[in-house]
MIZANU-691545 format. One record per residue (C-alpha): residue in three letters; z, y, x. Coordinates in pm, 1 decimal. Layout:
BEGIN
  aa        Z        Y        X
 ALA        Z        Y        X
...
REM end
This chain:
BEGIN
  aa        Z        Y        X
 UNK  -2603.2   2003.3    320.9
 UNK  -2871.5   1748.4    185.9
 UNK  -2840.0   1455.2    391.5
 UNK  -2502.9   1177.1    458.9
 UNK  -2276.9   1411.1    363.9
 UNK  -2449.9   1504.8     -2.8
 UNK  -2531.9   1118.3    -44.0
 UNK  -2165.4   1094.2     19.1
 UNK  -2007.7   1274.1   -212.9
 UNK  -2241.2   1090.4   -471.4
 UNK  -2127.2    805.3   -378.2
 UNK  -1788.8    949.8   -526.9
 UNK  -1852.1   1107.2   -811.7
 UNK  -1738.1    886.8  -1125.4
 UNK  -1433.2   1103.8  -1249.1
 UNK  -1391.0   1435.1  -1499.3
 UNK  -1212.8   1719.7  -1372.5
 UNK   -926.4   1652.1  -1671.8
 UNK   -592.1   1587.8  -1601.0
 UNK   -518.6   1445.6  -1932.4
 UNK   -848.2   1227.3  -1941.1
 UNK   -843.4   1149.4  -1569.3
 UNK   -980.0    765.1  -1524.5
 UNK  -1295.7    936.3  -1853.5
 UNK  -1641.3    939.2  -1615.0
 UNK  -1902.8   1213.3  -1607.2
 UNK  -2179.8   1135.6  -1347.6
 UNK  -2288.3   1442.7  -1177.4
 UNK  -2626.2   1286.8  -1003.4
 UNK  -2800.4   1590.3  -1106.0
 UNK  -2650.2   1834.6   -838.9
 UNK  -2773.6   1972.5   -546.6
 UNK  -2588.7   2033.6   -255.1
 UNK  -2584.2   2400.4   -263.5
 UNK  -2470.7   2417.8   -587.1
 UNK  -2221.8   2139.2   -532.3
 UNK  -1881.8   2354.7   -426.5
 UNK  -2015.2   2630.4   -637.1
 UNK  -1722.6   2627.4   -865.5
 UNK  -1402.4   2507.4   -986.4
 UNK  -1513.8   2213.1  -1191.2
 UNK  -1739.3   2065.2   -880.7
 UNK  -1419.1   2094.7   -603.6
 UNK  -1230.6   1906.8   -865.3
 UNK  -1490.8   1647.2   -927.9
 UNK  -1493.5   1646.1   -533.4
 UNK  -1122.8   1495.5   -491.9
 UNK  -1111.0   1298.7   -807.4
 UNK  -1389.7   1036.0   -605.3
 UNK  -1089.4   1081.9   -351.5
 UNK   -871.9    894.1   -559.2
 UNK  -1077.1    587.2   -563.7
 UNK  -1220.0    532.7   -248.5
 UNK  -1125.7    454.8     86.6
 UNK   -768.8    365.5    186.3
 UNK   -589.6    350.4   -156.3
 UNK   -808.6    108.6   -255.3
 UNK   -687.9   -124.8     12.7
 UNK   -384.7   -212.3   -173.9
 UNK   -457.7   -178.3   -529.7
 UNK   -812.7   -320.0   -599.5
 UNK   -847.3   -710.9   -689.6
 UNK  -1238.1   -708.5   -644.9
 UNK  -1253.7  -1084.1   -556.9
 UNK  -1133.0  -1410.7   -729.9
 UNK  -1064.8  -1560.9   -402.9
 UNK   -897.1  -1304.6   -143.6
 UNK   -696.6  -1026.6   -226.6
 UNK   -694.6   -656.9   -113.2
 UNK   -747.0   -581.6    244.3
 UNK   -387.7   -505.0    298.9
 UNK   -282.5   -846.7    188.4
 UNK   -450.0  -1012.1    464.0
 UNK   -220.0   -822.6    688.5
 UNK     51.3  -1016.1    550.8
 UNK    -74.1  -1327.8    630.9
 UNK    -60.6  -1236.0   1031.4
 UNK    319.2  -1304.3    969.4
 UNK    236.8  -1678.1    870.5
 UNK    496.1  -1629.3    558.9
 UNK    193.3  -1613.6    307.4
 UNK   -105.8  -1789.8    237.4
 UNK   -413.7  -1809.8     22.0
 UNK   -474.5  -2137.9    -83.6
 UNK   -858.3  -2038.4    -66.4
 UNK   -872.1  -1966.3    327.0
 UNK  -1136.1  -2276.3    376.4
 UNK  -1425.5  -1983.2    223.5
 UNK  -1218.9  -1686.3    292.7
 UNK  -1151.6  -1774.0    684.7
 UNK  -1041.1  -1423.7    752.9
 UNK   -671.6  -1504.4    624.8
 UNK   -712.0  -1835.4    807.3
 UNK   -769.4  -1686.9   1137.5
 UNK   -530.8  -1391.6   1070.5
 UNK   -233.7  -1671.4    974.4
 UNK   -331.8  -1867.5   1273.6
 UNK   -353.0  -1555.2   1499.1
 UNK   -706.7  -1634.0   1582.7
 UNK   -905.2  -1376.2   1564.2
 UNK   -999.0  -1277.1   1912.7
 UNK  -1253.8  -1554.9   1897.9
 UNK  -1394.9  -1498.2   1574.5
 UNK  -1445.9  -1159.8   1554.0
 UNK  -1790.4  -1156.6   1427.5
 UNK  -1611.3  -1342.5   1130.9
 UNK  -1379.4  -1046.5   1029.8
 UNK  -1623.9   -777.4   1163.5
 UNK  -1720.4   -753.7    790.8
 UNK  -1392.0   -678.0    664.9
 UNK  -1340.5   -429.4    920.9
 UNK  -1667.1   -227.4    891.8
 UNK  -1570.5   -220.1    507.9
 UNK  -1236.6    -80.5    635.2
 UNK  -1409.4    176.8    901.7
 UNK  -1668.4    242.9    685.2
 UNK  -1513.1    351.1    319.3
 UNK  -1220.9    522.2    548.1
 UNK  -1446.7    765.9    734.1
 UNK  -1637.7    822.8    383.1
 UNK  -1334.8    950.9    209.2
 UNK  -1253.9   1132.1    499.0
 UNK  -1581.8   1282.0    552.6
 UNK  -1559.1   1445.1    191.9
 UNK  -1179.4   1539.5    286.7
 UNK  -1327.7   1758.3    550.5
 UNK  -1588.3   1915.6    369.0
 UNK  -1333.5   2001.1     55.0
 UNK  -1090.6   2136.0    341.1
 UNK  -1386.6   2366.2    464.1
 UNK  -1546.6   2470.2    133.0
 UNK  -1292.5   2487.2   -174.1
 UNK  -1136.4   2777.9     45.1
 UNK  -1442.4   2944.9    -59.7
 UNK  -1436.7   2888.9   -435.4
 UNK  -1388.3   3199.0   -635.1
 UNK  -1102.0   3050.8   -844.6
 UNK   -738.8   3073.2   -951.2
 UNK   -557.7   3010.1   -648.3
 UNK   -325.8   2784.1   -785.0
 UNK   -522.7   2558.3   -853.0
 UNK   -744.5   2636.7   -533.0
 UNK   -418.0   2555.2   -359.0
 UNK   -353.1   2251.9   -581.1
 UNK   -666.1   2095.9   -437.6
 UNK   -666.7   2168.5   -100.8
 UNK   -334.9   2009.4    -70.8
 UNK   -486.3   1684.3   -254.2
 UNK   -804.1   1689.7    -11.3
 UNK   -500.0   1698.6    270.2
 UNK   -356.7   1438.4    122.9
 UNK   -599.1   1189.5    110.2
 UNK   -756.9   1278.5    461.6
 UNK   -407.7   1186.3    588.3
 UNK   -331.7    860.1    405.7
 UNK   -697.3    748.1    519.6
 UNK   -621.6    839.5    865.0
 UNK   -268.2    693.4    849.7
 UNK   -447.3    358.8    723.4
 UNK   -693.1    366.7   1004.9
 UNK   -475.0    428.8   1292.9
 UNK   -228.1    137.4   1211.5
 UNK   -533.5    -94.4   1179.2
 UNK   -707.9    -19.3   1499.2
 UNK   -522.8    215.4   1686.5
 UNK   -703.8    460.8   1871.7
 UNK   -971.1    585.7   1634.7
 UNK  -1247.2    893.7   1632.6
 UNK  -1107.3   1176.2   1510.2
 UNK  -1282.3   1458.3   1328.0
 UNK  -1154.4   1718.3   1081.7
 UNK  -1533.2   1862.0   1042.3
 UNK  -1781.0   1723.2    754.3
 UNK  -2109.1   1564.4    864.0
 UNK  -2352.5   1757.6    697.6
 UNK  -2683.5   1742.9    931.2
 UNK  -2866.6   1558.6   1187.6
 UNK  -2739.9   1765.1   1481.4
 UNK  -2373.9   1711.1   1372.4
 UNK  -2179.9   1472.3   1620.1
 UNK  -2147.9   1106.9   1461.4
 UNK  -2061.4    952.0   1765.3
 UNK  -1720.8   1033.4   1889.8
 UNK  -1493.0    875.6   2130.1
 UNK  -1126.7    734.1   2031.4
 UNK   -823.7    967.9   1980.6
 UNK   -498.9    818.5   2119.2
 UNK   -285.1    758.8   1819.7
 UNK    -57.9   1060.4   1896.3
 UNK   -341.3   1292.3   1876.3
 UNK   -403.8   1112.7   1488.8
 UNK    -15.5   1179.1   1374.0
 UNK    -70.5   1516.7   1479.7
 UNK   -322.3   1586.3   1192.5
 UNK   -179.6   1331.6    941.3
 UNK    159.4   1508.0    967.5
 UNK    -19.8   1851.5    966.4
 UNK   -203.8   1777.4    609.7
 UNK    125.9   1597.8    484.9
 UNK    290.8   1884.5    545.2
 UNK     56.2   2092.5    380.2
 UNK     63.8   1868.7     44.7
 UNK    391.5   1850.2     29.8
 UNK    395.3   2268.1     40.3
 UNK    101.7   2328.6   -200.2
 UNK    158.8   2066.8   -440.1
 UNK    365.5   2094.6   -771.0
 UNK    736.3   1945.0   -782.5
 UNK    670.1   1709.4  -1035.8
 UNK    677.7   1332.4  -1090.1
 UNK    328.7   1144.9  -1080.6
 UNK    325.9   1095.5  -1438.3
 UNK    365.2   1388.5  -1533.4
 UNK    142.7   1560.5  -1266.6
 UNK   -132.1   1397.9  -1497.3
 UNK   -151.4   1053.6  -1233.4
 UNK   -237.6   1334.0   -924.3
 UNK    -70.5   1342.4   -609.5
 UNK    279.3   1531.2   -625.8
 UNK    462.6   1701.1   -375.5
 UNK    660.4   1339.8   -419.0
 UNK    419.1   1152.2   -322.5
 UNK    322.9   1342.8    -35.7
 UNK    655.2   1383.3     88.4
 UNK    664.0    973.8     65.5
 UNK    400.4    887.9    251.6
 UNK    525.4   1146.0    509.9
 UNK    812.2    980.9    544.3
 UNK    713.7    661.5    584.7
 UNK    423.4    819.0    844.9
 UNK    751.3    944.7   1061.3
 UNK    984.7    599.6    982.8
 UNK    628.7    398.2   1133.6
 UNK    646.2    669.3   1471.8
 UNK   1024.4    588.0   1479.2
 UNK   1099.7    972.2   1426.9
 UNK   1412.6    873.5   1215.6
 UNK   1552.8   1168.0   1161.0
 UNK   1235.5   1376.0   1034.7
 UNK   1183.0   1026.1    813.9
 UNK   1587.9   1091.6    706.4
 UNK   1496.6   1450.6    548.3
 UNK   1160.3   1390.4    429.2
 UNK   1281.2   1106.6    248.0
 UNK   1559.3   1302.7     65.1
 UNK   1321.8   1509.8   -116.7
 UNK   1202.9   1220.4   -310.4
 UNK   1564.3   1140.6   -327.7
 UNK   1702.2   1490.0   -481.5
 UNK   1365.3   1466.5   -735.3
 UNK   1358.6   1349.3  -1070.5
 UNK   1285.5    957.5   -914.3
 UNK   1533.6    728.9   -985.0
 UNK   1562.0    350.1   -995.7
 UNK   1494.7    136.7  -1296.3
 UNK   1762.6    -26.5  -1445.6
 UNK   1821.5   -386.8  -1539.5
 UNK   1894.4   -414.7  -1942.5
 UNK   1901.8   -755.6  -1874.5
 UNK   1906.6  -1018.1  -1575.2
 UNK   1547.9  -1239.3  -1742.3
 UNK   1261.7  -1026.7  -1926.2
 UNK   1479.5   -685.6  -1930.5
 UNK   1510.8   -730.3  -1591.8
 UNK   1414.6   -385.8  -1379.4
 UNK   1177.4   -591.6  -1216.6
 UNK    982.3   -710.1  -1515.6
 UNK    955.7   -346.5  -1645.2
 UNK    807.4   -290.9  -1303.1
 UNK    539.7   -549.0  -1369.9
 UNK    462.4   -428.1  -1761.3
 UNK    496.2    -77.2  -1758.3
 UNK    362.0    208.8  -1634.0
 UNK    476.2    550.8  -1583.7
 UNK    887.6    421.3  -1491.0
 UNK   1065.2    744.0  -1315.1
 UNK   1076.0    460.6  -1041.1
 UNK    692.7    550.3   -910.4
 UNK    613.9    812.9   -712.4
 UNK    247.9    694.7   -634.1
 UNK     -5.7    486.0   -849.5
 UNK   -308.5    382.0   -882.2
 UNK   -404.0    407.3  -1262.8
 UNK   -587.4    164.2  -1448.8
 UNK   -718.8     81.3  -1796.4
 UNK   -882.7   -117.6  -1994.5
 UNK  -1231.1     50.6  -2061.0
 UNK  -1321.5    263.0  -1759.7
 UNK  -1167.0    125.7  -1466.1
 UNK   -949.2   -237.7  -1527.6
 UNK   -720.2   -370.9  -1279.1
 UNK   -974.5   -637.5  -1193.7
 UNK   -861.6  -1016.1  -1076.0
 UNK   -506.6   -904.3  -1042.4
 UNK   -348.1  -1136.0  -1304.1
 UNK   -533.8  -1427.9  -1196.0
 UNK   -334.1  -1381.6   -871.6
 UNK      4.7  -1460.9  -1042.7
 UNK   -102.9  -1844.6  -1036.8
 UNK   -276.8  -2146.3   -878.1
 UNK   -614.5  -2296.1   -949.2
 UNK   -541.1  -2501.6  -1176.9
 UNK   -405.9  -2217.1  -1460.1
 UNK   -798.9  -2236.1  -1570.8
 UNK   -676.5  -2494.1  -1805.6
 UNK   -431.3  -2301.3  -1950.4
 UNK   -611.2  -1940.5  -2009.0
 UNK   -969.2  -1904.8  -2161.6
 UNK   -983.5  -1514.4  -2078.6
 UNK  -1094.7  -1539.1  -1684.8
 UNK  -1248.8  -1814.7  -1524.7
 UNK  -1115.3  -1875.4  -1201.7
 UNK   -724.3  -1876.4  -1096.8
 UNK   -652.8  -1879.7   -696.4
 UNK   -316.3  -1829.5   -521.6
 UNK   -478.4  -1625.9   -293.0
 UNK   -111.3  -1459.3   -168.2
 UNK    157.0  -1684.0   -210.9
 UNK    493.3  -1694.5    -56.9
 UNK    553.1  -2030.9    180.8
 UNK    925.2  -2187.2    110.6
 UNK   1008.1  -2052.8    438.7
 UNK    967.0  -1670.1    344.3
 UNK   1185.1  -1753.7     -4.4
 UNK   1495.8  -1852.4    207.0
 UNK   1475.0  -1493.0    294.0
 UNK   1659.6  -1458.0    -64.3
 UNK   2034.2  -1552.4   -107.6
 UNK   2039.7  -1776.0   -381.4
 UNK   2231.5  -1523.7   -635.6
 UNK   1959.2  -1267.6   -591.7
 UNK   1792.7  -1167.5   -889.2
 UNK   1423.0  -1126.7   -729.8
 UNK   1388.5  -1541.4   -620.7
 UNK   1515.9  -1632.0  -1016.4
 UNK   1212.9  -1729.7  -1197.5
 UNK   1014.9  -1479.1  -1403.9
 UNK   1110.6  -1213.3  -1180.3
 UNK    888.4  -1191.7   -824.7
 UNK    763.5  -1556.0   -889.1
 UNK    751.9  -1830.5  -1138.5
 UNK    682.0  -2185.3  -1141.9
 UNK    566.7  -2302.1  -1525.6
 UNK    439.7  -2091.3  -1757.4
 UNK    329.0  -2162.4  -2149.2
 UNK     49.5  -1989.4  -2319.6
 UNK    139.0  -1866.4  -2623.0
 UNK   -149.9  -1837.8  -2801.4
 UNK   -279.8  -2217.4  -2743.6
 UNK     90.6  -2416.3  -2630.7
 UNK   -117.3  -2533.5  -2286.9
 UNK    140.9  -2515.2  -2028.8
 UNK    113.6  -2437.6  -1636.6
 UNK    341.1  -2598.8  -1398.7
 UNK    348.8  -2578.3  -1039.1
 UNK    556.3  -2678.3   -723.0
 UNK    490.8  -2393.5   -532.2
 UNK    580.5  -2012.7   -679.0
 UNK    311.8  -1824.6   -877.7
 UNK    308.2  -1435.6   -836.3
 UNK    464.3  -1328.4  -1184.9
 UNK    524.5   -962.8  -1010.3
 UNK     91.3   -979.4  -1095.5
 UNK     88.5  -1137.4  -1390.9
 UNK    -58.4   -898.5  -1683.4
 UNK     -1.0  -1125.9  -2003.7
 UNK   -213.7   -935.0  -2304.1
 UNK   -536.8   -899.8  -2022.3
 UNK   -452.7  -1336.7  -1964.7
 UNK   -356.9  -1448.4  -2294.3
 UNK   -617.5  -1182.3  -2537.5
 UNK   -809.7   -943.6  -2378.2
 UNK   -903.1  -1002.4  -2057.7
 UNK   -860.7   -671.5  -1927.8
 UNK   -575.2   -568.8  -1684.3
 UNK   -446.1   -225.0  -1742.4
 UNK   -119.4   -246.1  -1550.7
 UNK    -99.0     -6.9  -1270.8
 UNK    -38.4    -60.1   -884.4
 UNK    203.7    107.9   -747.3
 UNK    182.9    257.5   -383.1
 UNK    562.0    370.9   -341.1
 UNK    861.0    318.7   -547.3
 UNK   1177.4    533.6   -524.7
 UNK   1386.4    225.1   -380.5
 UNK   1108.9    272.3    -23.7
 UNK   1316.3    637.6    -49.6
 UNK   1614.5    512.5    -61.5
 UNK   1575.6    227.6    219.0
 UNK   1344.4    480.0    464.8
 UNK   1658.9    719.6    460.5
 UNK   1948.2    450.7    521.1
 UNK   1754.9    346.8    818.5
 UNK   1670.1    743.3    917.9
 UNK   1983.4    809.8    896.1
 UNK   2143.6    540.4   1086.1
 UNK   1919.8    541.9   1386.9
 UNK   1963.9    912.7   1433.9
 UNK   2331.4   1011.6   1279.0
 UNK   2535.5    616.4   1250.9
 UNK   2603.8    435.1    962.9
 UNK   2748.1    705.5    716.0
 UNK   2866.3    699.9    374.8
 UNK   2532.1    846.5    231.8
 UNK   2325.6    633.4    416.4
 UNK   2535.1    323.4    276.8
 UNK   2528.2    450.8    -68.7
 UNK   2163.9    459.2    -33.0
 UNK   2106.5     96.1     75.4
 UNK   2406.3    -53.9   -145.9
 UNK   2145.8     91.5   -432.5
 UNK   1866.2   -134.0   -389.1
 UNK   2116.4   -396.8   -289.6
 UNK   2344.4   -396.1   -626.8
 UNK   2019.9   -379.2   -841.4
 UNK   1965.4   -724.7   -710.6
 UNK   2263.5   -812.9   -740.9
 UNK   2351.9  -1118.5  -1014.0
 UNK   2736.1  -1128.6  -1013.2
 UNK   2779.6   -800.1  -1108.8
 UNK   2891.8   -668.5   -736.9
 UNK   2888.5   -250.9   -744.2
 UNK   2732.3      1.6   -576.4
 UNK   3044.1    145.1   -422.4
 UNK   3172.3   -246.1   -328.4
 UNK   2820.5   -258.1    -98.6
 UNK   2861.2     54.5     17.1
 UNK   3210.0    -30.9    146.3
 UNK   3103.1   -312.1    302.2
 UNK   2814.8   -174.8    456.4
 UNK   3033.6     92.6    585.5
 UNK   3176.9   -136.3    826.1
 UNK   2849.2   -239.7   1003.7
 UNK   2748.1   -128.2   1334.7
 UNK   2401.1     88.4   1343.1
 UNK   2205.5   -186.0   1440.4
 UNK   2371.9   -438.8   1233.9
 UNK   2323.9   -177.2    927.4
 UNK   1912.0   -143.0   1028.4
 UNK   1848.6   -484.7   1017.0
 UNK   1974.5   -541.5    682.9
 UNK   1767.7   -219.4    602.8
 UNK   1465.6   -410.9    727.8
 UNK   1589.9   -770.4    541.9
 UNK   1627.9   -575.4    213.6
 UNK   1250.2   -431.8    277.6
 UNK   1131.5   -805.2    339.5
 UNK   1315.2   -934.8    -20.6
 UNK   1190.2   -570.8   -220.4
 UNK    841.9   -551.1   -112.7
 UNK    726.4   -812.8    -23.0
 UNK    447.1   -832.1   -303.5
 UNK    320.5   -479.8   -196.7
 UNK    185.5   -538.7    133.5
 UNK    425.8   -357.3    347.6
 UNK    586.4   -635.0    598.2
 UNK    310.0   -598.5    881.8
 UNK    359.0   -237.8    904.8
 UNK    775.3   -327.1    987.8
 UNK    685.9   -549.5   1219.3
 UNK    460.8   -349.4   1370.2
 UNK    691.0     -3.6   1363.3
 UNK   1010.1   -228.8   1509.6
 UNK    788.5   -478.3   1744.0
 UNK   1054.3   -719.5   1601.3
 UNK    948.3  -1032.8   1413.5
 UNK   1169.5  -1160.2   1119.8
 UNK   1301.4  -1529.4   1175.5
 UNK   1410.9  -1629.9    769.0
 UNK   1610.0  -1937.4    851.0
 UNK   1444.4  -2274.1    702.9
 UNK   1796.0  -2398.3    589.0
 UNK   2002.9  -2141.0    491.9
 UNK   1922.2  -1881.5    211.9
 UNK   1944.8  -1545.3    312.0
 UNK   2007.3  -1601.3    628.2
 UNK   1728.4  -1351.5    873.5
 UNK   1742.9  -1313.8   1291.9
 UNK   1514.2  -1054.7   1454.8
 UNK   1344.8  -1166.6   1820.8
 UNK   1092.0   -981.7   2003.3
 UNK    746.9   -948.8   1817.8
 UNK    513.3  -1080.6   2095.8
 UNK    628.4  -1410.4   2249.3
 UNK    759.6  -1468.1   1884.7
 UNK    642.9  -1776.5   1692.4
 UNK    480.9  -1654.9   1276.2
 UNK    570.8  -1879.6    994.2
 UNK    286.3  -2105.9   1092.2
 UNK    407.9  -2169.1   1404.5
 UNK    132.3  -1921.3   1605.6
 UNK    241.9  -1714.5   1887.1
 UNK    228.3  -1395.8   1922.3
 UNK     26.9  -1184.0   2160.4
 UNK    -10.0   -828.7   2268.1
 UNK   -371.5   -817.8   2073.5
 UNK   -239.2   -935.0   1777.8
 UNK   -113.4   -575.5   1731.2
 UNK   -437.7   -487.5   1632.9
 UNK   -738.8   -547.0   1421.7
 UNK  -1072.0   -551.2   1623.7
 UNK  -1357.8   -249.9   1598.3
 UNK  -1606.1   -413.0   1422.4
 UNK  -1928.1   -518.5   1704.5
 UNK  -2162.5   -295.7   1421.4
 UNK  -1947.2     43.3   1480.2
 UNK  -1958.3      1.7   1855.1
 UNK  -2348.7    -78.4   1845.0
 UNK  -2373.3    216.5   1659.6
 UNK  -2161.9    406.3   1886.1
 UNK  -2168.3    320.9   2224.5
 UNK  -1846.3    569.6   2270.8
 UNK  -1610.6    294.0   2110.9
 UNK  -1466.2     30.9   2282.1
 UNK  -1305.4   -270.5   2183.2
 UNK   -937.3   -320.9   2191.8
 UNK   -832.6   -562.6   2438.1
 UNK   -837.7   -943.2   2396.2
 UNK  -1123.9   -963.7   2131.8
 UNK  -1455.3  -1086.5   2181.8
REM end
């Protein structure tokens, strides 16, 4: 163990094994590789660098001014979202425009960062699976972190199989020379397998508390989320159903609205952390490990008169007036100061923004704009309302449209509600729905609740059903066939646009890979 593999785990090494001081750093350059699973401490050291690397981080970290996280360029194959900045960052250009067959040498570098930093975080997965076993410890706590190491293998997998489809698939660290780098692809069935194997796993050996009070680890919550949605994106609805009920019969439950403006259970989502909402974070603060360019995200460029505290503002994911008709006009989440704004006033120097298309206020961190400088908001991964919506759907593609699975929609439904309409009213009227009537407004109320969180491709990939939001008439959303299918910027659809290209350096290096079809 003293070659990729040690360098590896290096590589990750920039968090304490304390549950209580979990973002506080304590480089560990000094070990060797023998010594490095000798003991307790070292295994947990091992998946703390799990926590920040590979797939998580392709949602939650704002490392540019000008392009958001890798997952947000996803969004932009639907044409519904832009960034403003796509002239430099031609990535989102040729994703919106459903170009990127012929300029794959263009995105190959956001694609080896997404093959690469993957197959990192699994590598060290693998090797925790094969050593902590070995760790004279308590076994608790042994168990604890083998289910964590699980955890994370699976999510990365899960991340790289919807990206590229068939992928190499190993569940054995590289630790020498004569170990086998070069594998071939492993239809995605073969990839579920193992992801639903270590979910599985995690959700047994993990304690049955809420993130937040796990210390920010993975629960048995959040694995049993992100199994669920793993079995809603295979279209096994009824294992999706159940999974998604344990999150459901936890301690989660959804945030409340004091108020319909800054009480609103949407701006508590954007200031605070820790809501019994959450089931899976990613924790930030402002010493060790800030939330990076995230606020400057919540407006356009020209917000650098306005703030002193960063210098560049980009809407680098913003919303076209297309995707906001996908909002009835009473709903709660298109008011302003709730998902988006349009003017904003400083209120430490009066200097006031304005703009005619929405800003992302679901981003906007005011004490890191307006003093320090410094996000410290979290990002969260899954919220309890993803329970509720995975099981109403679960439920009605495998059982009909029952009472519970109503009750579970008419939830996230009534929260947005502004007229004051009840839980038990929606679920009465979505009682009356046919199954397929009932799944599409499952899928509409995903489009209006998440759309901030970079979850619309995957839909639209699960369903193979693109989302028409009517240009005249609020609210109003018509499903057609995915390919064929015209995005928001008038592109059409074609089988290849399924999928992200291999980048040309991985099949260099491999000459087992091959590229999926229709790219260069």
């Amino acid at each position: 163990m003293k070659n990729k593999l040690f360098l590896l785990l290096l590589a990750g090494m920039a968090l304490t094994t304390s549950c209580n001081k979990f973002l506080e750093e304590e480089p560990r350059s000094n070990l060797s590789s023998e010594q490095y699973y000798a003991n307790e401490g070292q295994a947990m050291a091992t998946v703390n660098s799990l926590y920040r690397r590979g797939a998580p981080q392709r949602y939650s970290v704002a490392a540019s001014a000008y392009v958001g996280p890798t997952a947000s360029i996803n969004t932009m194959l639907t044409g519904y979202f832009i960034n403003t900045y796509e002239g430099q960052e031609r990535i989102c250009l040729f994703a919106r425009q459903l170009t990127r067959q012929q300029n794959t040498s263009v995105v190959s570098s956001t694609m080896n960062t997404i093959w690469d930093e993957s197959y990192k975080a699994i590598n060290i997965a693998n090797a925790g699976v094969k050593y902590i076993p070995e760790i004279n410890m308590d076994e608790t706590r042994k168990k604890t972190l083998l289910a964590e190491t699980k955890f994370f293998r699976a999510y990365n997998y899960f991340y790289l199989v919807k990206t590229f489809g068939a992928i190499p698939l190993s569940i054995n660290p590289n630790e020498t020379l004569a170990d086998d780098l070069y594998l071939e692809r492993t239809e995605p069935a073969k990839v579920y397998e193992l992801i639903e194997a270590d979910l599985k796993d995690a959700v047994a050996g993990l304690p049955a508390v809420m993130f937040a009070q796990n210390g920010h680890r993975i629960s048995k919550y959040a694995a049993a989320m992100t199994l669920a949605n793993v079995y809603l994106q295979q279209g096994k609805f009824a294992d999706a159903a159940v999974t998604a009920k344990i999150v459901i019969n936890s301690g989660h439950k959804m945030t409340a609205n004091t108020d319909l403006k800054l009480n609103s259970a949407y701006n508590k989502l954007r200031t605070t952390d820790d809501l019994e909402e959450v089931i899976y974070a990613q924790e930030y603060d402002a010493t060790i490990n800030n939330s990076g360019w995230w606020t400057t995200y919540a407006f356009s460029s020209s917000a650098t008169s306005v703030f002193d505290k960063y210098s560049i503002f980009e809407r680098i994911y913003g919303p076209t007036n297309q995707f906001l008709n996908v909002y009835e006009e009473k709903d709660l989440r298109i008011q302003p100061n709730q998902f988006f704004h349009w003017s904003y006033t400083n209120p430490v120097n009066g200097k006031k923004w304005t703009s005619d298309v929405p800003g992302i206020w679901y981003y906007f961190d005011e004490q890191a704009a307006t003093v320090t400088g410094r996000g410290t908001k979290d990002w969260n991964f899954y919220r309890f309302p993803e329970a509720l919506l995975i099981a109403a759907e679960g439920i009605a593609k495998s059982t009909g449209v029952t009472s519970e699975a109503a009750g579970y929609l008419a939830q996230v439904k009534a929260r947005a509600n502004t007229e004051g309409k009840s839980v038990a009213s929606f679920t009465t009227e979505l009682q009356a729905l046919s199954a397929e009537d009932f799944v599409k407004e499952c899928w509409i109320e995903r489009l209006r609740e998440f759309p901030l969180e970079f979850k619309m491709w995957d839909d639209i990939l699960r369903t193979k059903m693109f989302p028409i939001i009517s240009t005249t008439e609020a609210g109003k959303v018509t499903f057609v066939p995915l390919v064929g299918a015209k995005n928001g910027s008038g592109a059409t659809f074609k089988e290849s646009d399924l999928l992200w290209p291999i980048s040309p350096d991985e099949i260099q290096r491999n000459n087992k890979l091959t590229q999926n079809p229709g790219y260069q």
